[in-house]
C-alpha positions in Angstrom: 132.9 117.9 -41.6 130.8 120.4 -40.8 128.7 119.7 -37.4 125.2 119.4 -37.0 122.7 117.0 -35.6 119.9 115.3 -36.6 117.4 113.3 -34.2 114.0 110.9 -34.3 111.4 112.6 -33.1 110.9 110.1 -30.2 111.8 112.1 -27.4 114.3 110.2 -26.4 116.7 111.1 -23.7 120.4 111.7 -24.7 122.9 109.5 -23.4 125.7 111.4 -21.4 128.3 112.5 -24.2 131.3 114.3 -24.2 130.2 117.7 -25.6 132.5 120.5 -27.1 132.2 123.7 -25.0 128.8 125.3 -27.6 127.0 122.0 -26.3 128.1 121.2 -23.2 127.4 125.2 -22.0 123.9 124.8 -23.1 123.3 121.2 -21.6 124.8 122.0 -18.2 123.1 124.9 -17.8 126.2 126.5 -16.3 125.9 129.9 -19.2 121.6 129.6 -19.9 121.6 132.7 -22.3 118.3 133.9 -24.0 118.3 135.4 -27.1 115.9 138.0 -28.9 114.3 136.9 -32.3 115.2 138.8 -35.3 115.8 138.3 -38.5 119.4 137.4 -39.5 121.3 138.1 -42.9 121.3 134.9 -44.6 123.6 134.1 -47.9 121.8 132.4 -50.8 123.0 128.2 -51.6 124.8 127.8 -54.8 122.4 128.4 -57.6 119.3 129.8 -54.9 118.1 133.1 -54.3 117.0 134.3 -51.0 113.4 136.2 -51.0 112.9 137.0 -47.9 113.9 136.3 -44.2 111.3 136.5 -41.4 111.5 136.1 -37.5 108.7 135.8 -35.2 108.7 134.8 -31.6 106.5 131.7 -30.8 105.4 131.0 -27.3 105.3 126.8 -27.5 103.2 125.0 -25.6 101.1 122.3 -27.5 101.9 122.4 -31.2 99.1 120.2 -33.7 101.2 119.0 -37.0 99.8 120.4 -40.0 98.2 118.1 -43.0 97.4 114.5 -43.2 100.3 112.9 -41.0 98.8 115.3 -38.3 100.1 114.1 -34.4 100.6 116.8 -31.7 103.4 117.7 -28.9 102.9 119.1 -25.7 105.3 120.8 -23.3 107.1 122.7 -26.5 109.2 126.0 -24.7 109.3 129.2 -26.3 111.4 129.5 -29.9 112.4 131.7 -31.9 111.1 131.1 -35.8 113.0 131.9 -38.9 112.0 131.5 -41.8 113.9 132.1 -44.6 112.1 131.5 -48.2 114.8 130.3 -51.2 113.9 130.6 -55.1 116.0 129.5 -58.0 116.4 131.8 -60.9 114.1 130.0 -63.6 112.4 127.8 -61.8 109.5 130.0 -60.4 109.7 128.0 -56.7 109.5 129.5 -53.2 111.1 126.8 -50.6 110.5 127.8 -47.3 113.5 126.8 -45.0 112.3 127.0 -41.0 114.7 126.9 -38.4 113.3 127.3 -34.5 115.9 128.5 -32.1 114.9 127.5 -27.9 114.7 130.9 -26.4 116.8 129.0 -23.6 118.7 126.0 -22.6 120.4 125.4 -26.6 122.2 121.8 -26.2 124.5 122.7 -29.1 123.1 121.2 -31.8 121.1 121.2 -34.8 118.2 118.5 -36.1 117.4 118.6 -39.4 113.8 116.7 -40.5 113.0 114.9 -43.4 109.0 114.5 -44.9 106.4 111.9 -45.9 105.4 110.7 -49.1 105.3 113.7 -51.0 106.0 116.2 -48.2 109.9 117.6 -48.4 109.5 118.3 -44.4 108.5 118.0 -41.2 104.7 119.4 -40.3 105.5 120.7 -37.1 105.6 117.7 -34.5 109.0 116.7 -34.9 109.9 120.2 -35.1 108.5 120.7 -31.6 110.0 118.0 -30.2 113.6 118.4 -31.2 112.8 122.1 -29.6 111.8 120.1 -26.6 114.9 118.6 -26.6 117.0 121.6 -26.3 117.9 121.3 -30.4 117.5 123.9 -33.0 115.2 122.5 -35.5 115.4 122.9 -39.6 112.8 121.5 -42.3 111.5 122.6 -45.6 108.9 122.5 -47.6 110.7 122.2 -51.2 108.1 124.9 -52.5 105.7 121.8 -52.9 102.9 120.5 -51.1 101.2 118.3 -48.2 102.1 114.5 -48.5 99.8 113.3 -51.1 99.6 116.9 -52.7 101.1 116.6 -56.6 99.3 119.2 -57.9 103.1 120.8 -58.6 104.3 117.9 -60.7 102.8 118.4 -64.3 103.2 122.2 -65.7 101.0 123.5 -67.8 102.3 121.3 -71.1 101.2 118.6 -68.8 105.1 117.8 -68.9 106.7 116.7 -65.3 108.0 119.5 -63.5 111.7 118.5 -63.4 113.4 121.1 -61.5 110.2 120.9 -58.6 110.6 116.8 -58.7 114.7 117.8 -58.0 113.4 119.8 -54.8 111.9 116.1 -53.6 114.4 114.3 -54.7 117.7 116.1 -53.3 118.3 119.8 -53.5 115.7 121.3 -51.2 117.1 119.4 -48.3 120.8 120.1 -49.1 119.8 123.7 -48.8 118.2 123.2 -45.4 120.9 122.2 -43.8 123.4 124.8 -45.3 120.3 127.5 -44.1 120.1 126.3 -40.8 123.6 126.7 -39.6 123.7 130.2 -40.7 121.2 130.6 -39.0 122.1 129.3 -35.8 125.3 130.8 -36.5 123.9 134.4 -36.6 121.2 133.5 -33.6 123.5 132.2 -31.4 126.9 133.6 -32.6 128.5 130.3 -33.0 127.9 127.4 -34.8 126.1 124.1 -33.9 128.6 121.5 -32.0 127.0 118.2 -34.3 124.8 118.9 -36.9 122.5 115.3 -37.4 119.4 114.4 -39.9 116.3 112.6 -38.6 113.6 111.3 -40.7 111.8 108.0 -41.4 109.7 107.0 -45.2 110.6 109.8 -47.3 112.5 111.2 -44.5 114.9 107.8 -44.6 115.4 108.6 -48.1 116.8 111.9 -48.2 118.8 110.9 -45.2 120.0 108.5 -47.2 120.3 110.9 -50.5 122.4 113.3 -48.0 125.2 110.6 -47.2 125.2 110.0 -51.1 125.3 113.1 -52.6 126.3 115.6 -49.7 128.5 113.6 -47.8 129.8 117.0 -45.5 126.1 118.2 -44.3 125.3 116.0 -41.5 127.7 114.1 -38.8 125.1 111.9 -38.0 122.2 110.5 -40.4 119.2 109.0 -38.5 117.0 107.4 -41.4 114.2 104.9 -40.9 112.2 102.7 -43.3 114.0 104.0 -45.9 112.6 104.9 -49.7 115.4 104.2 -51.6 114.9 102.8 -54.9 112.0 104.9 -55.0 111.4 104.4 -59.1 111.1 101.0 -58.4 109.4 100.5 -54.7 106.9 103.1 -55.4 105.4 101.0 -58.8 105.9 97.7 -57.0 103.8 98.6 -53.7 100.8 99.2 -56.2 101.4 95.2 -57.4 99.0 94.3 -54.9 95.7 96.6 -56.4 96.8 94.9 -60.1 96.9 91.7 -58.6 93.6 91.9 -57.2 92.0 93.8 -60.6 93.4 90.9 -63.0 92.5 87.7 -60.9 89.1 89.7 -60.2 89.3 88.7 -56.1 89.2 90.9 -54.1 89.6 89.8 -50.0 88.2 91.3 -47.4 90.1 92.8 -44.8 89.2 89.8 -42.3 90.3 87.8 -44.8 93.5 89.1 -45.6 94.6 89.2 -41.5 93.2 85.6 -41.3 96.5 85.1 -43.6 98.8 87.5 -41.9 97.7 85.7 -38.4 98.5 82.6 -39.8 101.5 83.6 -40.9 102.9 84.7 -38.0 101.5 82.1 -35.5 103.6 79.7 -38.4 106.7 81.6 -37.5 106.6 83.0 -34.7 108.7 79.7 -32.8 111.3 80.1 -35.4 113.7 82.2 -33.1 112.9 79.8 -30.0 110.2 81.5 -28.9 106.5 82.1 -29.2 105.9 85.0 -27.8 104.2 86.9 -30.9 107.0 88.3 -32.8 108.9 87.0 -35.7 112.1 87.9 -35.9 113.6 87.0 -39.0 110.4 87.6 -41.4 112.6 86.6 -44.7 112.2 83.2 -43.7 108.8 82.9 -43.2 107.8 80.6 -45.9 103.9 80.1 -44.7 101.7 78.7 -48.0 98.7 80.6 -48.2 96.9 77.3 -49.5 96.8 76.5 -46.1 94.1 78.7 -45.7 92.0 77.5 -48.3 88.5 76.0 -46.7 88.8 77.8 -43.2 85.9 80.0 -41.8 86.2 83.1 -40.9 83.5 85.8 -39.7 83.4 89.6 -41.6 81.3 92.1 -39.8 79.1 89.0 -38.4 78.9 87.0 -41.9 80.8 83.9 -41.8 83.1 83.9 -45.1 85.0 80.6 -46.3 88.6 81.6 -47.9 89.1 80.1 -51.7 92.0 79.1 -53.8 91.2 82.3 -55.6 92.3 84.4 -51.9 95.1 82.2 -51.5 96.4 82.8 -55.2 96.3 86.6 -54.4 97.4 86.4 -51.4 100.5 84.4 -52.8 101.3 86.9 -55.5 101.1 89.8 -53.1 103.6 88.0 -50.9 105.8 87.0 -53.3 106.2 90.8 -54.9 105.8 91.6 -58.6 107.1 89.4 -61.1 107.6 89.8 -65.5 105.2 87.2 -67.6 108.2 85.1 -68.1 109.0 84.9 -63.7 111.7 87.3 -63.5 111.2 89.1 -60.2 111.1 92.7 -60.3 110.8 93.5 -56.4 110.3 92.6 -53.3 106.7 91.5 -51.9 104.4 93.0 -49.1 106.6 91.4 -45.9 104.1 87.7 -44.9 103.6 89.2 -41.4 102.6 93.2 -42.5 99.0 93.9 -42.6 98.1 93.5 -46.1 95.5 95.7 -46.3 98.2 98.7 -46.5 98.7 98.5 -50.0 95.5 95.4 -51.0 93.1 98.0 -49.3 89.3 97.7 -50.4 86.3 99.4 -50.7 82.6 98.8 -51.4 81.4 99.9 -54.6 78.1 102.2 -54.1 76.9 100.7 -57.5 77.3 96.9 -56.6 77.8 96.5 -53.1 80.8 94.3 -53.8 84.5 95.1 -52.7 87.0 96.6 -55.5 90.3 98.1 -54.5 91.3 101.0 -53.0 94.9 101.7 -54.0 97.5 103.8 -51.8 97.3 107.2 -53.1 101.2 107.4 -52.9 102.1 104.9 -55.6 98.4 105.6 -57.3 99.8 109.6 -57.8 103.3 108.3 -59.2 101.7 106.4 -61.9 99.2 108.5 -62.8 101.3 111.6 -62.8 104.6 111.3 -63.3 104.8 107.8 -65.3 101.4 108.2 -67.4 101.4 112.4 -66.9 97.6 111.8 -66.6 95.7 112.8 -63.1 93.2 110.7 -64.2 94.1 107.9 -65.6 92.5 104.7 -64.1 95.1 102.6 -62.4 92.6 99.3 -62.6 93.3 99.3 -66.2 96.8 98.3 -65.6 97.4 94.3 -66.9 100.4 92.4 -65.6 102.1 93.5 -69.2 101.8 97.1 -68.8 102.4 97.1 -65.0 106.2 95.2 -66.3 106.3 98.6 -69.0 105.4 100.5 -66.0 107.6 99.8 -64.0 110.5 99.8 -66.2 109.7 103.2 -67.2 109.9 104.5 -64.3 113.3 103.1 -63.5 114.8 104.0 -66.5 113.4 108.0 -66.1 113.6 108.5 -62.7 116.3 106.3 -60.9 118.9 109.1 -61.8 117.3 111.8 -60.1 115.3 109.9 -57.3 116.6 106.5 -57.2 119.0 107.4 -54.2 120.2 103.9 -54.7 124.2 105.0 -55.2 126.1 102.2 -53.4 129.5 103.9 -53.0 129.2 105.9 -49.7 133.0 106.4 -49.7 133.1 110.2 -48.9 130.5 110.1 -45.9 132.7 107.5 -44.9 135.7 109.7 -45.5 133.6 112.9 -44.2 133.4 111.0 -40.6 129.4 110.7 -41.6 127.5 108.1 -39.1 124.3 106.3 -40.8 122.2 104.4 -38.1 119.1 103.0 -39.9 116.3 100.7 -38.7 113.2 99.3 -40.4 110.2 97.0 -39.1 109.7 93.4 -40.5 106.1 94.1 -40.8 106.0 97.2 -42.9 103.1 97.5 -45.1 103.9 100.6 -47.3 107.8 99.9 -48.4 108.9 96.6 -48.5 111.8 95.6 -46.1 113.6 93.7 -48.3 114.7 96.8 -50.4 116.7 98.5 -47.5 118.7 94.9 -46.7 119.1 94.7 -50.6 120.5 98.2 -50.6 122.5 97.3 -47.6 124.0 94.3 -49.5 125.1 96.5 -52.3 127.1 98.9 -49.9 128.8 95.9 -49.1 129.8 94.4 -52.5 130.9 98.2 -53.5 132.8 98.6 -50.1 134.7 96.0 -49.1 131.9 94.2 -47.0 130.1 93.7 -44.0 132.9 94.5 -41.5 134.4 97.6 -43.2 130.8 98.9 -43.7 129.5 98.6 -40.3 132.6 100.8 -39.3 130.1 103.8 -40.4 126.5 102.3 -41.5 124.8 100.0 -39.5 121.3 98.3 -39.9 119.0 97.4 -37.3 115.7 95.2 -38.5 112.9 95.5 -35.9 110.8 92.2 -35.2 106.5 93.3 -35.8 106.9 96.6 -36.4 105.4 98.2 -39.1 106.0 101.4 -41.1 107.8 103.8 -39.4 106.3 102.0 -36.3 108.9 102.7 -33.6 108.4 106.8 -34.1 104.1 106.2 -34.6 103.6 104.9 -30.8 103.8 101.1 -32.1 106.9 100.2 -29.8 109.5 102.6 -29.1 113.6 102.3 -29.0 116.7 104.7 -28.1 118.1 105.6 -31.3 119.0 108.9 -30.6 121.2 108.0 -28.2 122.8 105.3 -29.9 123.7 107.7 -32.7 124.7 110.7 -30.6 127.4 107.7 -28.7 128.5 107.4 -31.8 129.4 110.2 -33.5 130.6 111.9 -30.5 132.2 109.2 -28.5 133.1 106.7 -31.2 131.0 103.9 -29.5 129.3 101.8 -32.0 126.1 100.3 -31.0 126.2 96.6 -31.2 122.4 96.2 -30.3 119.6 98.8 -30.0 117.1 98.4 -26.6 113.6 98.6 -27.8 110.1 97.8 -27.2 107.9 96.0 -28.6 104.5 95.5 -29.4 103.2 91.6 -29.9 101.0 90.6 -32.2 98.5 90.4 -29.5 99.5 94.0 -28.1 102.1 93.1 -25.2 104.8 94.9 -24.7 108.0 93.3 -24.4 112.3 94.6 -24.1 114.3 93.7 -27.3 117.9 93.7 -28.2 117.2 94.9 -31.9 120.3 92.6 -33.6 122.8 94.3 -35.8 121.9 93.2 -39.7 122.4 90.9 -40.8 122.4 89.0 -36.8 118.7 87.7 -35.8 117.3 87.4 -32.5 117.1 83.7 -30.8 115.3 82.5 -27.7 118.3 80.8 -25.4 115.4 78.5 -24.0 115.3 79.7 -21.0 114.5 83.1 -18.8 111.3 85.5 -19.2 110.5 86.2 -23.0 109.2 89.6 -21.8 113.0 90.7 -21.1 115.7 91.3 -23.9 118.1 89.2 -21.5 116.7 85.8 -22.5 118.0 86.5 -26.5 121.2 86.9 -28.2 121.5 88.0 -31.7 122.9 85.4 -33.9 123.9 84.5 -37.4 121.4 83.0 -39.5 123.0 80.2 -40.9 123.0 79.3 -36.7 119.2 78.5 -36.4 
């Protein structure tokens, strides 16, 4: 397997590792060499062309990511950018593949970055940080756009654009990774030790699209909150807007966290402890109905929650379902703040509340399912959201669905895939990653064999991508690095977390599919007063 690395963007310290001689140079310091920036000869990918190849020296120093993720990085050293644009012969794309080199103290190894929504990449911050960090940094842009830019998917027969849709889905990021270790190859004059992925959303899915189609690129694959089943998730997480437009109620936002605070105050003591956190959120089985009759005060107007909130409510939690009760997908997680996805607004017309969907799933329907920017998503009845969301399983799931269960040749390949994913995420259901999980091990001999190379850590209150967005934080990166360079396995990850009144507290984040439990005694601040257990143990 060829070697290169891929970190979260957390700035996490490396654990001491056992480094081959191009890594253990750089990270001792004993050989610091720096290199000038120029711009190397690069050989195309399989079926790519290579435009052109630039080089410019950058001087660091605070770096502001570009678009709507935004987020900044301070303390970046001096790199060396190369940027080296790819076209394929029919297609009419320009992908620009960007690889920054430290001008000193390399560690040996090479971080590739995934995107968001509909970004391919990285917009700069984690790029700086993996500098930071002594790595040399790849991303792309797959010729597209910012993250909620689809102004690439129709062409001008208003048809999708299926070779730019194959950029996001797969071969953009495949060609990264082959571009950055030439690359670093030519900078440096020798390859990257470990070559690893990082990336979390859309980021976690083409992590997970690289251990599934391109089993040899990365030794390690660090991929978060995962969008797998993306045909699927990405039509269910806009259940909660039809929901709300067919039973005409439409909470406020008070209203829906009066529910999620219930919620979690019902099930918080279910590990032992109440301490704010619920660690197993699949079996929080709260009843809405509870709510019905209570007060609760919006912007200083006291507001008294009905049936009618409580029945949407319900639906949201319980996730889409056919007209004859076949469930299609999961639900929005009973402890994730529901306004995620169930967002509102005021209409200027009325002065009443309608919904405000999440442009990500609003842009798949509208452009790539109906193939009309404009098309008006309230419109959609429970029927046609069913049609819907067939459709897009049946188009899509074969180029995007990154849902292949048989993960044989990573295994094979010596691939590592560490993944984690908070019980309170708002945007992509949880329940989709342990139902993925699940199939790996019905396809691969189960949980034992599987855990030898993919292992699944579910993180109490966190929401979407929330251990890399300042919500909590955990050592990932070192986890994986142990792994894949020293063969140790991590049995627990150390985190920290935020409450659901804003302490912070230490966590042993349990192994799927473990849980965390209170042994009754000792300070619930401190990770040493849980164990991870079985479920079926209390």
């Amino acid at each position: 397997m060829k070697k290169i690395l891929i970190v979260l963007a957390t700035g996490a310290a490396l654990a001491a590792v056992n480094l081959p001689p191009a890594a253990a140079d750089a990270q001792g310091g004993a050989r610091p060499t720096t290199f000038g920036c120029s711009a190397p000869a690069v050989p195309a990918p399989a079926g790519a062309k290579v435009e052109s190849v630039t080089a410019v020296q950058r001087p660091g120093g605070t770096i502001d990511g570009t678009g709507v993720v935004g987020g900044t990085v301070s303390g970046v050293p001096a790199f060396c950018e190369v940027t080296v644009t790819l076209t394929h012969p029919g297609v009419n794309d320009h992908a620009k593949v960007r690889t920054w080199l430290p001008v000193s103290g390399w560690n040996g190894r090479l971080q590739a970055l995934g995107g968001s929504a509909y970004a391919v990449g990285d917009n700069g911050v984690g790029m700086g940080t993996a500098v930071k960090n002594g790595y040399a940094a790849t991303t792309t842009d797959g010729g597209l756009g910012d993250a909620v830019d689809v102004s690439w998917s129709l062409n001008a027969k208003g048809e999708v654009d299926a070779e730019l849709l194959k950029n996001l889905a797969s071969r953009s990021q495949h060609e990264a990774s082959i571009v950055g270790k030439q690359v670093i190859a030519a900078h440096f004059g020798r390859p990257a030790a470990y070559a690893y992925f990082n990336g979390c959303s859309t980021g976690g899915r083409e992590g997970y699209m690289e251990a599934q189609r391109y089993p040899d690129d990365f030794d390690g694959i660090l991929a978060n909150a995962p969008g797998i089943n993306w045909p699927e998730f990405e039509v269910a997480t806009l259940w909660p807007q039809v929901v709300m437009n067919n039973e005409k109620t439409y909470p406020s936002a008070c209203e829906f966290k009066a529910f999620t605070d219930a919620a979690t105050a019902a099930c918080d003591p279910l590990d032992g402890a109440k301490d704010g956190l619920v660690n197993d959120a699949s079996r929080c089985e709260f009843d809405p109905r509870k709510l019905i009759g209570t007060k609760v005060v919006c912007d200083g107007k006291e507001l008294t929650i009905t049936a009618a909130d409580a029945a949407v409510v319900r639906k949201i939690w319980d996730g889409p379902r056919t007209a004859s009760g076949r469930k299609l997908w999961s639900g929005v997680p009973v402890v994730a703040d529901l306004t995620g996805l169930a967002g509102t607004t005021t209409d200027a017309n009325s002065g009443q509340l309608k919904g405000a969907p999440f442009p990500v799933p609003q842009l798949w329907v509208t452009n790539f399912l109906k193939k009309q920017p404009a098309f008006d998503v309230t419109t959609i009845t429970y029927d046609r959201f069913t049609r819907l969301f067939e459709q897009s399983r049946a188009e899509y799931d074969g180029i995007i669905g990154t849902n292949d269960a048989d993960l044989s040749a990573f295994r094979n390949s010596g691939g590592k895939l560490l993944s984690w994913h908070g019980q309170a995420d708002q945007f992509i259901p949880t329940q989709g990653t342990v139902d993925y999980r699940r199939q790996v091990e019905r396809t691969m001999g189960g949980s034992k064999r599987v855990d030898d190379f993919y292992r699944l850590f579910l993180v109490p209150g966190a929401g979407h991508c929330g251990l890399n967005k300042g919500a909590g934080t955990v050592d990932d990166l070192a986890a994986l690095t142990s792994w894949v360079e020293r063969g140790k396995a991590p049995q627990t990850l150390s985190a920290d977390l935020l409450t659901a009144d804003g302490r912070s507290v230490n966590r042993n984040l349990c192994r799927y599919p473990e849980v965390s439990r209170y042994q009754g005694y000792g300070d619930q601040a401190a990770a040493s007063s849980f164990r991870c257990v079985l479920p079926s143990r209390g």
